[in-house]
Structure formats: structure tokens, C-alpha cells
N, C-alpha and C positions, 0 to 999 in steps of 0.2 A: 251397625258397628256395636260391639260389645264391649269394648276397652274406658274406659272411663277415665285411665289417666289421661289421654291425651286432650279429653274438655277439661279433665280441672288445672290441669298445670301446663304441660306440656305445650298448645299450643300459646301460649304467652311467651315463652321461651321463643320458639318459634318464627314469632312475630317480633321479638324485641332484634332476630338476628344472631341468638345464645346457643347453641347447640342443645337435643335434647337425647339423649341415650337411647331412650325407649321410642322414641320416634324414627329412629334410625332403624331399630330392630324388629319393628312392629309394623306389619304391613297393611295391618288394616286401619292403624293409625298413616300411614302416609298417605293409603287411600282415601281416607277423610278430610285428611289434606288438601289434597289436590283437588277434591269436589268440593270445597268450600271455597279453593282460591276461583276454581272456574264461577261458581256461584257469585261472587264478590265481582268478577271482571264483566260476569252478565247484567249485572244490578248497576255498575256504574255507566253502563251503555244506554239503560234505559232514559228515555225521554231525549236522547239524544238527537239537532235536530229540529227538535220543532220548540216554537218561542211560546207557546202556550198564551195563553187570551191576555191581550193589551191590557184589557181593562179591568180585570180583577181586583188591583189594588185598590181604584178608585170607587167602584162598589163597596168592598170595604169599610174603605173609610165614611163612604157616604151612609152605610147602614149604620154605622156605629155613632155617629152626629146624630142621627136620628135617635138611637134608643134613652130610653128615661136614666137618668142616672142612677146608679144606686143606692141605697142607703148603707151610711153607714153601722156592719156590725158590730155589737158591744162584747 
């Protein structure tokens, strides 16, 4: 995509629900659009599904009990 208004302003308009003029007129801003809302609906699907390792937290925490404290900087 070649157009630039539709990253700098345009889609926040967009997004707030505002109408944008140029967005309406411009089709390779709608197109960009539309590939970004798909992109967005793909990205929220991921890891959907699976509960990911129980016990990570408690790793965590238990490696960080372990490490030396820091000193503090001046």
C-alpha cells in the first residue's frame, strides 16, 4: 500500500467508530483495512484452546527465590 494517510490518521478515526473521508474514497486504504482487521481476528484466536503448562508460574517464582538480590544502584 502506498497511501500513508490511512496509518497516520485515518485508521484511528476508524477505530474510534468516526468516519474518515479518505477511507471511504480510497481503496487501497479499505483494502488495508480489511487485512488488518482479518489479521487482528487471526492473532486473537491464537493459543486458543490449550491451557499452556501448569506449572510455569511456580518455576518462576521458585527461580527468582533463588537468585542473589541485587545491589543497590547509586
Amino acid at each position: 500500500m502506498r497511501c500513508e494517510r490511512y496509518w497516520q490518521d485515518g485508521i484511528l478515526q476508524i477505530e474510534r467508530g468516526e468516519t474518515d473521508p479518505h477511507h471511504r474514497a480510497c481503496l487501497d486504504c479499505r483494502r488495508a483495512h480489511r487485512e488488518r482487521e482479518r489479521l487482528v481476528r487471526a492473532l486473537s484466536g491464537l493459543g486458543a484452546g490449550s491451557s499452556g503448562d501448569p506449572g510455569w508460574q511456580a518455576r518462576v517464582w521458585r527461580r527468582i527465590a533463588c537468585e542473589p538480590a541485587a545491589w543497590p544502584r547509586s
